[in-house]
The first five atom37 places (N, CA, C, CB, O) and aatype in JSON, in Angstrom:
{
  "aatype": [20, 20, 20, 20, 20, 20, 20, 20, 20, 20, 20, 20, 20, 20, 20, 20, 20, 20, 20, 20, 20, 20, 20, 20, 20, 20, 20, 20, 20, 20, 20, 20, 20, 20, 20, 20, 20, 20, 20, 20, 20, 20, 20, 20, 20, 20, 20, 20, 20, 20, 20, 20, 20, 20, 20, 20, 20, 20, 20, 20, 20, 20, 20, 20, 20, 20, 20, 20, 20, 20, 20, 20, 20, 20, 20, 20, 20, 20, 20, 20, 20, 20, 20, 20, 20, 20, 20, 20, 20, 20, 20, 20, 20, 20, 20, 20, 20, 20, 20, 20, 20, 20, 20, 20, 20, 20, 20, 20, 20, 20, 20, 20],
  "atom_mask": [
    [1, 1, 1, 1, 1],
    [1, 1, 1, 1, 1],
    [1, 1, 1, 1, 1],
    [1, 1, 1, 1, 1],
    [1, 1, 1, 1, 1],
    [1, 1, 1, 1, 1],
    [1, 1, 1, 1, 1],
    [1, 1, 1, 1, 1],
    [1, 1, 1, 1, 1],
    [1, 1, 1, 1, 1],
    [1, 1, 1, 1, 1],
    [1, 1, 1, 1, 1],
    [1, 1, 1, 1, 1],
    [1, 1, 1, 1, 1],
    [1, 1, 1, 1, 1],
    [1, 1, 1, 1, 1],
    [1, 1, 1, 1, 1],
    [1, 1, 1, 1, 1],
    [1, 1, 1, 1, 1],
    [1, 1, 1, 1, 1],
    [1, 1, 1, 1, 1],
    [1, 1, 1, 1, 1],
    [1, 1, 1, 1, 1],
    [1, 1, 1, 1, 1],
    [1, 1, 1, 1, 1],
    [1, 1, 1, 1, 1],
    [1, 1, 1, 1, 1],
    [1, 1, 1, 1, 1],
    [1, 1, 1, 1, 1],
    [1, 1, 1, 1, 1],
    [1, 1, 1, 1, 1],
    [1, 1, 1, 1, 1],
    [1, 1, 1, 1, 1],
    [1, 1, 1, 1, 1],
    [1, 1, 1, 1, 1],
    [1, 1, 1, 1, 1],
    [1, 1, 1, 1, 1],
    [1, 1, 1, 1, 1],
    [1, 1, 1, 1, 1],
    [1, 1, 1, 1, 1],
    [1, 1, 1, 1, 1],
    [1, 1, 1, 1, 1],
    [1, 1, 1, 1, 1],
    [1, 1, 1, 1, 1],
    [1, 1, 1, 1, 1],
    [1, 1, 1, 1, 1],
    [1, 1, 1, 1, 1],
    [1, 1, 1, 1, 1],
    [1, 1, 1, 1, 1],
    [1, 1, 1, 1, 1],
    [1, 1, 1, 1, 1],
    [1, 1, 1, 1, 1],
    [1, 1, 1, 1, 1],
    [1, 1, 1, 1, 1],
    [1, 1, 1, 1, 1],
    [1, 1, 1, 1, 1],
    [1, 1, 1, 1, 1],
    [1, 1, 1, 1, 1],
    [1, 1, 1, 1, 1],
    [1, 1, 1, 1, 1],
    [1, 1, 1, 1, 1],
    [1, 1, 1, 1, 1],
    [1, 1, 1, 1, 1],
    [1, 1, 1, 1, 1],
    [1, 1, 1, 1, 1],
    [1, 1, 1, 1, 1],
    [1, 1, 1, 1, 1],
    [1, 1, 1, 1, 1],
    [1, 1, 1, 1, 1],
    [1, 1, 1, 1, 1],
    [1, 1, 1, 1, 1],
    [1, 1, 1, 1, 1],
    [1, 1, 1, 1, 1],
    [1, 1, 1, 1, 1],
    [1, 1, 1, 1, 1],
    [1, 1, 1, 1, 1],
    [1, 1, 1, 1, 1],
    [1, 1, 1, 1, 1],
    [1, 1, 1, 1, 1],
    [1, 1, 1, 1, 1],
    [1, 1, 1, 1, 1],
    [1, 1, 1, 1, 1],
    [1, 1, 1, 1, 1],
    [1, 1, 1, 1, 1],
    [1, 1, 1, 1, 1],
    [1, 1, 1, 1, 1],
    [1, 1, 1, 1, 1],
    [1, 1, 1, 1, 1],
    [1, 1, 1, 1, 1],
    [1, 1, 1, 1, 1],
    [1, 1, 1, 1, 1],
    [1, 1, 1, 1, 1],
    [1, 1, 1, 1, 1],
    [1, 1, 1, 1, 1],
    [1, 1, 1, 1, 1],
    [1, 1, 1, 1, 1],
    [1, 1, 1, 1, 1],
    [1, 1, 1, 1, 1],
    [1, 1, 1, 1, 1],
    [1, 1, 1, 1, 1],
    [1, 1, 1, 1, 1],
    [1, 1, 1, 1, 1],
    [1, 1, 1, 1, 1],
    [1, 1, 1, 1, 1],
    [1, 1, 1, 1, 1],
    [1, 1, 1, 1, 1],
    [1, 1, 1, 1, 1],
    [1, 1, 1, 1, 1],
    [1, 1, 1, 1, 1],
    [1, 1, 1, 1, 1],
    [1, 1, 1, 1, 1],
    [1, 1, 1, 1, 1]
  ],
  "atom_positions": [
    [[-4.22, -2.88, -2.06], [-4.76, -4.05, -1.4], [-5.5, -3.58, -0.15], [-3.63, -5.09, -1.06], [-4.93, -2.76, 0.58]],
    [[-6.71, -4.04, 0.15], [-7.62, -3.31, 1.06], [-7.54, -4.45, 2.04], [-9.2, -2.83, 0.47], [-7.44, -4.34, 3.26]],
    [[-7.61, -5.52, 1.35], [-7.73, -6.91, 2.29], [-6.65, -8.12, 1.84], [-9.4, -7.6, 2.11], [-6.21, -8.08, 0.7]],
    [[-6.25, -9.14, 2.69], [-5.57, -10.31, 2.13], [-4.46, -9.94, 1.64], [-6.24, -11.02, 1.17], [-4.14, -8.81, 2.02]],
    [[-3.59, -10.53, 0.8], [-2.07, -10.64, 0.44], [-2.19, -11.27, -0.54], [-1.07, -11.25, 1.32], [-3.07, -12.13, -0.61]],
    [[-1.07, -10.93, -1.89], [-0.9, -10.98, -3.39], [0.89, -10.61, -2.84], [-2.08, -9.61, -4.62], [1.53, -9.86, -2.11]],
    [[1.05, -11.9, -3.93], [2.44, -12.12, -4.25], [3.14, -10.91, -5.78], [2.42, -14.0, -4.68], [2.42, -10.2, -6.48]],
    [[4.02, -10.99, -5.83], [4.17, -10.56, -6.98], [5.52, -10.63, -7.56], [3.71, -9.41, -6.98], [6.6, -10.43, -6.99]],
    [[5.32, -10.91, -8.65], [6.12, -11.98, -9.07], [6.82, -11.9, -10.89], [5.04, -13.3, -8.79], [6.54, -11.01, -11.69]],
    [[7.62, -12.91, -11.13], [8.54, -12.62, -12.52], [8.74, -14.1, -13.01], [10.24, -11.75, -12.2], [8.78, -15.09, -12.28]],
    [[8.86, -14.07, -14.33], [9.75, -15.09, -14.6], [11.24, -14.91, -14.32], [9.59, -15.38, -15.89], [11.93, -13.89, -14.34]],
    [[11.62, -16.43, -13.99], [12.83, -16.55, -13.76], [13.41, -17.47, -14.66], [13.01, -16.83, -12.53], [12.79, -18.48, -15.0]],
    [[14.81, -17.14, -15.16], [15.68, -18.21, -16.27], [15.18, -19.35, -16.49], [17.04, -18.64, -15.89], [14.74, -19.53, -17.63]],
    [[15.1, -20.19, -15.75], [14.51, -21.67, -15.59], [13.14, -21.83, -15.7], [14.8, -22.26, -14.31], [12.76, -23.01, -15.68]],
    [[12.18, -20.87, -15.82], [11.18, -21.09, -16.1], [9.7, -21.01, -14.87], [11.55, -22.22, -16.69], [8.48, -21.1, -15.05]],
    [[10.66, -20.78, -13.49], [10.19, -20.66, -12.5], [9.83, -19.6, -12.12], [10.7, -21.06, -11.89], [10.47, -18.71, -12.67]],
    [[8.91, -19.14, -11.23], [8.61, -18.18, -10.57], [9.13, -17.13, -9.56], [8.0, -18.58, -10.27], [9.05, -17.34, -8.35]],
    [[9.54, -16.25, -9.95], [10.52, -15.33, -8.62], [9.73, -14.28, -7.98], [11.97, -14.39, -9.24], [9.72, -13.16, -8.47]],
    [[8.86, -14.62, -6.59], [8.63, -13.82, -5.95], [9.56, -12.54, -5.78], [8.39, -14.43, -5.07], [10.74, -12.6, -5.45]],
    [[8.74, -11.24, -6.08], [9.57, -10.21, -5.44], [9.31, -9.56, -4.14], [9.64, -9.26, -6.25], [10.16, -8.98, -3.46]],
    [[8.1, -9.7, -3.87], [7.41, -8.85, -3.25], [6.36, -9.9, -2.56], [6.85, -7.69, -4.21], [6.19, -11.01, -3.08]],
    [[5.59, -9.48, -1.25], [4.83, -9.7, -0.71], [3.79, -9.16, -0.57], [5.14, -9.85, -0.11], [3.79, -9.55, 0.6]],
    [[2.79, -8.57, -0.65], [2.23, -7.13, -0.34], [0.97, -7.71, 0.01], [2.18, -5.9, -1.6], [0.25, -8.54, -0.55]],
    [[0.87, -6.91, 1.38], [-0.51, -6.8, 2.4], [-1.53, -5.79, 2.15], [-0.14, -6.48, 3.85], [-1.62, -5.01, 1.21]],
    [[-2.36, -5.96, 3.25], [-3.64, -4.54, 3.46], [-2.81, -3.33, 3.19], [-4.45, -4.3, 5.31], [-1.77, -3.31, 3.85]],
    [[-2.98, -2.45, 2.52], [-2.25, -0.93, 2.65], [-1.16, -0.91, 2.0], [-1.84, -0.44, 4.04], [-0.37, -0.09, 2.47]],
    [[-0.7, -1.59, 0.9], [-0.07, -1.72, 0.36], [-0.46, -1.47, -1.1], [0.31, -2.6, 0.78], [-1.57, -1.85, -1.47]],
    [[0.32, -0.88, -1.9], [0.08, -0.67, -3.89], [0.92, -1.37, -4.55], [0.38, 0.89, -4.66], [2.15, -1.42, -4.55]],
    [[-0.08, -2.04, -5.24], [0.42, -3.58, -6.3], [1.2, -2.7, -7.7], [-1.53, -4.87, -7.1], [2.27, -3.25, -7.98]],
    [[0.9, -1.47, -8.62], [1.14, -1.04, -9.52], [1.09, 0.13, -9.85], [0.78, -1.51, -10.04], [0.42, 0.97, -9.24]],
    [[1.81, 0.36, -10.89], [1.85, 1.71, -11.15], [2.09, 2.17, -12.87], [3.03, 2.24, -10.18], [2.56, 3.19, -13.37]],
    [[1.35, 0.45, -13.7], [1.4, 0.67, -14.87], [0.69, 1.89, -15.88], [1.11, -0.39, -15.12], [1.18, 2.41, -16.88]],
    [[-0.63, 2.13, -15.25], [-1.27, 2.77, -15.31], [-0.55, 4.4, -15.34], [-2.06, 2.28, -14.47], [-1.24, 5.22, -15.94]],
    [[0.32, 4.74, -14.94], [1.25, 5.49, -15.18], [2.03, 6.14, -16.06], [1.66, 5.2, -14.86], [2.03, 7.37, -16.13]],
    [[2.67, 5.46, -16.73], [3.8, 5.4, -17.5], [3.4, 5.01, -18.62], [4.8, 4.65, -17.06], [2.52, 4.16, -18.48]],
    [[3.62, 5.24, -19.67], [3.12, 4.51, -21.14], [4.52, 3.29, -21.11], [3.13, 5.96, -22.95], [5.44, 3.52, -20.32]],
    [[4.58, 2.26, -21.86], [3.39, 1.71, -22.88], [1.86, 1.07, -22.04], [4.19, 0.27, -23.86], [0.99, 0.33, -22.51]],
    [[1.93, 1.56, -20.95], [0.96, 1.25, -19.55], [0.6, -0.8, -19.23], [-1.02, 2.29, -20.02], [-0.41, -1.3, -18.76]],
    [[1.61, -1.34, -19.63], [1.92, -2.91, -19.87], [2.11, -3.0, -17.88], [3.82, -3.36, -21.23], [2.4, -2.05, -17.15]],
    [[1.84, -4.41, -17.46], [2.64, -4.52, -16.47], [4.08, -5.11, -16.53], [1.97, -5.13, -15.7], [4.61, -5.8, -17.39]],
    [[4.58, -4.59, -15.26], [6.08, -5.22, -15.57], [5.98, -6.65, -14.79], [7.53, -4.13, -14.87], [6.89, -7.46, -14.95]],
    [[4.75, -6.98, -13.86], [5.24, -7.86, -13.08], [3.83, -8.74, -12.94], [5.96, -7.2, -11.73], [2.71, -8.25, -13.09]],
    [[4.08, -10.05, -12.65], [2.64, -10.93, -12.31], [2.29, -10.65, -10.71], [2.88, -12.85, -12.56], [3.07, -10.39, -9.8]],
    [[1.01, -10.78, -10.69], [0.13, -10.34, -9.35], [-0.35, -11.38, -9.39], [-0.92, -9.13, -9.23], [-0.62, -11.85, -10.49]],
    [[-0.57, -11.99, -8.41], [-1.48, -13.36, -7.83], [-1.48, -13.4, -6.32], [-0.81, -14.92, -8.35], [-0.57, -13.24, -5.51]],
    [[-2.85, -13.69, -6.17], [-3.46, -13.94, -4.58], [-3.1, -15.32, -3.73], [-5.16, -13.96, -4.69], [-3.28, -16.48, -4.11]],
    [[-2.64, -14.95, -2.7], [-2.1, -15.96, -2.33], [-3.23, -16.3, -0.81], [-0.37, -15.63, -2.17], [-3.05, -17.26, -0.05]],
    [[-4.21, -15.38, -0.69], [-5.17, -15.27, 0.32], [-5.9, -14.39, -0.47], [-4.75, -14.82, 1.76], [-5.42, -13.66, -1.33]],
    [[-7.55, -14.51, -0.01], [-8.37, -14.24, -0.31], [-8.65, -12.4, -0.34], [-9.0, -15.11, 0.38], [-9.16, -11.85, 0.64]],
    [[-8.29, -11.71, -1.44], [-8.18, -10.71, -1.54], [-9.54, -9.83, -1.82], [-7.27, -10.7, -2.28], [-10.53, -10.11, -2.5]],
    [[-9.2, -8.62, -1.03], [-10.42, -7.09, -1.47], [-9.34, -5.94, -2.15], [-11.39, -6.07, 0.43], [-8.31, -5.64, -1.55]],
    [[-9.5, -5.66, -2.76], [-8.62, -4.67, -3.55], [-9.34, -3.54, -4.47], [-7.71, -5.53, -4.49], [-10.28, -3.72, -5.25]],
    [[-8.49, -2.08, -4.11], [-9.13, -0.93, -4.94], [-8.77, -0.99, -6.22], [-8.8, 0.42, -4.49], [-7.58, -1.25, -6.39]],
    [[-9.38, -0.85, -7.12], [-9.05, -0.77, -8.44], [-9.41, 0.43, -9.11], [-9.57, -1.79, -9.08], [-10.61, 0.7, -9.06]],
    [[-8.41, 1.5, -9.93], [-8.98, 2.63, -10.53], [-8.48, 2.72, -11.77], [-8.79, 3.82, -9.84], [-7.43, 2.21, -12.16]],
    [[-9.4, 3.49, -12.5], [-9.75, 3.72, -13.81], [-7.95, 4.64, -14.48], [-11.54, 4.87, -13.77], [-7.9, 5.87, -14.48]],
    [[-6.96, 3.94, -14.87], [-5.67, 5.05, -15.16], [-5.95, 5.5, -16.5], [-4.0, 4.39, -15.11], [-4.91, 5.99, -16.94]],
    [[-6.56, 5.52, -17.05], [-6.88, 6.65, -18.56], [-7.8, 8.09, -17.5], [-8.54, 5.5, -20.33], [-7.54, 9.3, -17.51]],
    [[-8.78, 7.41, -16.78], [-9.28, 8.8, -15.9], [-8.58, 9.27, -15.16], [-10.29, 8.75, -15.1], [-8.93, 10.4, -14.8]],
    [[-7.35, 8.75, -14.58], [-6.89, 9.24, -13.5], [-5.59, 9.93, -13.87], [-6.78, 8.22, -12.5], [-4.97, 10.7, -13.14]],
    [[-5.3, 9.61, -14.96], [-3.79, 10.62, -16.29], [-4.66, 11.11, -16.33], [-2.84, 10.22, -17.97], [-4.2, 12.18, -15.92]],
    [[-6.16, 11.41, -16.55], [-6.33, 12.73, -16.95], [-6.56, 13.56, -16.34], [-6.97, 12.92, -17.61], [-6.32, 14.66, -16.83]],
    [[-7.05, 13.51, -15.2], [-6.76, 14.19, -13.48], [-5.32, 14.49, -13.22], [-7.17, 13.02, -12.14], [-5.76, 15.63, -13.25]],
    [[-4.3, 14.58, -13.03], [-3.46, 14.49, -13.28], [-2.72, 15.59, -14.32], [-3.59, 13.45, -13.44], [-1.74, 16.33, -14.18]],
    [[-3.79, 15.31, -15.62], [-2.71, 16.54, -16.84], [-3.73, 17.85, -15.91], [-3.14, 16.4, -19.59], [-3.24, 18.93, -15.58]],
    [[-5.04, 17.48, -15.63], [-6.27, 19.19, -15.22], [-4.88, 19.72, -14.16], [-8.66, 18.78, -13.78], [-4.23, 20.76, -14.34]],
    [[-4.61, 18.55, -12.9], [-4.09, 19.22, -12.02], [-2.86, 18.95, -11.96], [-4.62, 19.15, -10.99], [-2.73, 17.83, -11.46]],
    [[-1.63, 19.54, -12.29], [-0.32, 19.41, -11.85], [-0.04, 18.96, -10.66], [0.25, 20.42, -11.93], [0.52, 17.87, -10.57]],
    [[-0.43, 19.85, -9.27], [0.23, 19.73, -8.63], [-0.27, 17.83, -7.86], [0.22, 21.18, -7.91], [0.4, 17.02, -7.21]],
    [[-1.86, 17.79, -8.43], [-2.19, 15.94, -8.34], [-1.17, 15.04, -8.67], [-3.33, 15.38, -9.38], [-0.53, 14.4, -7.83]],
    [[-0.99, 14.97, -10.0], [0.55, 14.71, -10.46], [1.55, 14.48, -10.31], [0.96, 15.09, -10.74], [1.96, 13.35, -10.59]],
    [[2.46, 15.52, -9.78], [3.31, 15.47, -9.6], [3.28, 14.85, -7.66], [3.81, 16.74, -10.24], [4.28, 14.3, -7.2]],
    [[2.25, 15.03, -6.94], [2.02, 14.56, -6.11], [2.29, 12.83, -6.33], [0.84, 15.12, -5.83], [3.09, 12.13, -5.72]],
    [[1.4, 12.48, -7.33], [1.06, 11.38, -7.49], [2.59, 10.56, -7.97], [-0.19, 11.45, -8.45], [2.81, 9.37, -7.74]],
    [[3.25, 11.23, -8.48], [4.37, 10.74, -9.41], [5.46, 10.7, -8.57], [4.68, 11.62, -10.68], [6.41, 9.98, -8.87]],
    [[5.49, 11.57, -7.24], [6.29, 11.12, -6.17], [6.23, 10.36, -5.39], [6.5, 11.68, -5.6], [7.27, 9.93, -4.88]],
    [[4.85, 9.85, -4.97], [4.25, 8.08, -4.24], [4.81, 7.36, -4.94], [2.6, 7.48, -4.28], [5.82, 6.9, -4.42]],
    [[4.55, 6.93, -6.18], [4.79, 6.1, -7.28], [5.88, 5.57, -7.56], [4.54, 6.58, -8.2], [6.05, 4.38, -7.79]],
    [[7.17, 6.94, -7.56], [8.66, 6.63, -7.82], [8.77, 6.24, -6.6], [9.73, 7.74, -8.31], [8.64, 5.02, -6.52]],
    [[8.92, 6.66, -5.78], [9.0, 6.07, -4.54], [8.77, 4.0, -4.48], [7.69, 7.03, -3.68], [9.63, 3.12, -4.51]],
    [[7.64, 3.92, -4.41], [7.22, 2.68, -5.19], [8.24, 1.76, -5.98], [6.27, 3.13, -6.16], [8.88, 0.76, -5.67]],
    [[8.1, 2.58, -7.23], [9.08, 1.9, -8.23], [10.34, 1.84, -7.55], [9.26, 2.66, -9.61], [10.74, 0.68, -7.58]],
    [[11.13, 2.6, -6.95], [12.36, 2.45, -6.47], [12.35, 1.28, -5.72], [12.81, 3.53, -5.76], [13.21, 0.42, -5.91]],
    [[11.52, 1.16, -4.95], [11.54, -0.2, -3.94], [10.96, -1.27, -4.52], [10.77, -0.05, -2.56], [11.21, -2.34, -3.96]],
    [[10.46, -1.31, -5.2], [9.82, -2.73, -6.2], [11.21, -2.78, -6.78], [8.25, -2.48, -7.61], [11.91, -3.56, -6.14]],
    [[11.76, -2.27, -7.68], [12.91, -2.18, -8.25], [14.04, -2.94, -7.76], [13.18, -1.0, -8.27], [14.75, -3.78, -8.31]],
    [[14.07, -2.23, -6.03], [15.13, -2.67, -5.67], [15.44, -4.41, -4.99], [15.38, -1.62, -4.84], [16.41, -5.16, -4.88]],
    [[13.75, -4.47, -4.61], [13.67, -5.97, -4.04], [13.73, -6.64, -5.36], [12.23, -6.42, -3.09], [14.46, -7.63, -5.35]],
    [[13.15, -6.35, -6.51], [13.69, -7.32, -8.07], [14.89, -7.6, -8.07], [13.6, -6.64, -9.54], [15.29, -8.77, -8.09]],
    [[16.12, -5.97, -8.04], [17.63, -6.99, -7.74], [17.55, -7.58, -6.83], [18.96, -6.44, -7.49], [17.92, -8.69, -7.21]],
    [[17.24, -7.67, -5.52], [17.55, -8.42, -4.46], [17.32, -9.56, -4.89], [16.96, -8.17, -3.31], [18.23, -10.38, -4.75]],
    [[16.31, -9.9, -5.41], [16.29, -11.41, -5.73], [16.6, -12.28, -6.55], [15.55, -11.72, -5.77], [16.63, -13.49, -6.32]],
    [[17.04, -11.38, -8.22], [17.7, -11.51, -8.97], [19.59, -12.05, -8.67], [17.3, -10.34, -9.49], [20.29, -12.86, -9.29]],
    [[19.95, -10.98, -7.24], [21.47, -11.61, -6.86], [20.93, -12.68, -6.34], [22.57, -10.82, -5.77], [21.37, -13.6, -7.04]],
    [[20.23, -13.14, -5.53], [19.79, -14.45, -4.4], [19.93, -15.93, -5.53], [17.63, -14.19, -3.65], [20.56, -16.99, -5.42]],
    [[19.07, -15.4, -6.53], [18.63, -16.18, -8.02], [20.22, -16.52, -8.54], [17.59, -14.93, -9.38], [20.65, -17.68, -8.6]],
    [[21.09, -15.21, -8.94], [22.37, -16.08, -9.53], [23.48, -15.89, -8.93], [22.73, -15.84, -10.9], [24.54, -15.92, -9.55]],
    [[23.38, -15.59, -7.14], [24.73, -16.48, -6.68], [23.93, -17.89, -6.1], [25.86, -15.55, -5.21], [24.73, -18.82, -6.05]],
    [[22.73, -18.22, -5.7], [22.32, -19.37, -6.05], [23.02, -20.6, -6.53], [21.63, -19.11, -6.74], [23.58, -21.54, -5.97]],
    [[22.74, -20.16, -8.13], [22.77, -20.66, -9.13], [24.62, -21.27, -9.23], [22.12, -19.55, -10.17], [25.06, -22.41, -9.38]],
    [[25.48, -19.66, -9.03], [26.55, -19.82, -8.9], [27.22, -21.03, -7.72], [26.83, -18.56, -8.78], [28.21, -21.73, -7.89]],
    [[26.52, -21.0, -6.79], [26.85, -21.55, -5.9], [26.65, -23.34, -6.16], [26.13, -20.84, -4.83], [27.31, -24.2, -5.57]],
    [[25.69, -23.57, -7.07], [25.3, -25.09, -7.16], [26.09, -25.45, -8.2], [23.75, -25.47, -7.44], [26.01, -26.68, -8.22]],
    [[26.88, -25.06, -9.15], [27.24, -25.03, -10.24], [28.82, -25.26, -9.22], [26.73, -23.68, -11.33], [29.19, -26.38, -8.87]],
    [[29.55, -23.99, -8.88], [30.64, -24.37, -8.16], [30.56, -25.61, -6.93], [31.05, -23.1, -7.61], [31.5, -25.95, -6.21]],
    [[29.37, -26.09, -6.91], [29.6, -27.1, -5.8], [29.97, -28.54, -6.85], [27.98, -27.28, -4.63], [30.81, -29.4, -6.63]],
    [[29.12, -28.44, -7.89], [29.58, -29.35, -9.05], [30.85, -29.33, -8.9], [29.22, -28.98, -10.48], [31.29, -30.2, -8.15]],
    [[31.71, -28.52, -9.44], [33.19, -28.39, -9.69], [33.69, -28.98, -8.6], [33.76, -26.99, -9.89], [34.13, -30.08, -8.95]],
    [[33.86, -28.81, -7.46], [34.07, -28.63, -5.96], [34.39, -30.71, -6.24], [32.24, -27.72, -4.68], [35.49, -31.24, -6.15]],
    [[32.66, -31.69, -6.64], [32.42, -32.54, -6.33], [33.52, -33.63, -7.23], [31.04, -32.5, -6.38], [33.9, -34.78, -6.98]],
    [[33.85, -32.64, -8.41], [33.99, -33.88, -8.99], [35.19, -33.89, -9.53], [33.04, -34.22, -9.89], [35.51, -34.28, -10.66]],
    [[36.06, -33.3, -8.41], [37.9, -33.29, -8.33], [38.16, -34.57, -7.6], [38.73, -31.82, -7.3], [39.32, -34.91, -7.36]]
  ]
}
């Protein structure tokens, strides 16, 4: 993201939307391009008027196999990345079902 802010986001049980992420100027939306089956795992949408770099990942795996050490460079930003995308998904995933837990036990709670 060069400019503006993009949400990013999942389905959730109910059918709703679960922000995971926020991401500003200087920030990297993905890393499908990566990894085969090269699918995204997650929805991207602009929530302000965005400028964003976009690159070619069939050219850039192949930069990558010429240069190892690009690579493996590249594959340590990335995990990095994934670990923290990863980890704010659980975060919001517990938020999502003690939530859930919580409205459900307030039922019980109501109707003793």
């Amino acid at each position: 993201v060069l400019e503006g802010r993009v949400a990013i986001s999942l389905s959730a049980p109910r059918g709703d939307r679960l922000v995971v992420e926020t991401l500003e100027a200087g920030e990297v939306v993905g890393w499908s391009w990566l990894l085969p089956p090269h699918i995204w795992m997650y929805d991207v949408s602009a929530t302000a008027t965005v400028e964003a770099l976009v690159m070619d990942g069939w050219c850039l795996r192949g930069k990558c196999d010429a240069d190892p050490r690009l690579g493996y460079d590249l594959m340590q930003r990335f995990s990095r990345l994934m670990a923290t995308r990863l980890a704010a998904t659980r975060m919001q995933m517990m938020d999502l079902y003690n939530a859930g837990r919580r409205a459900v036990g307030e039922g019980k709670e109501a109707s003793r």
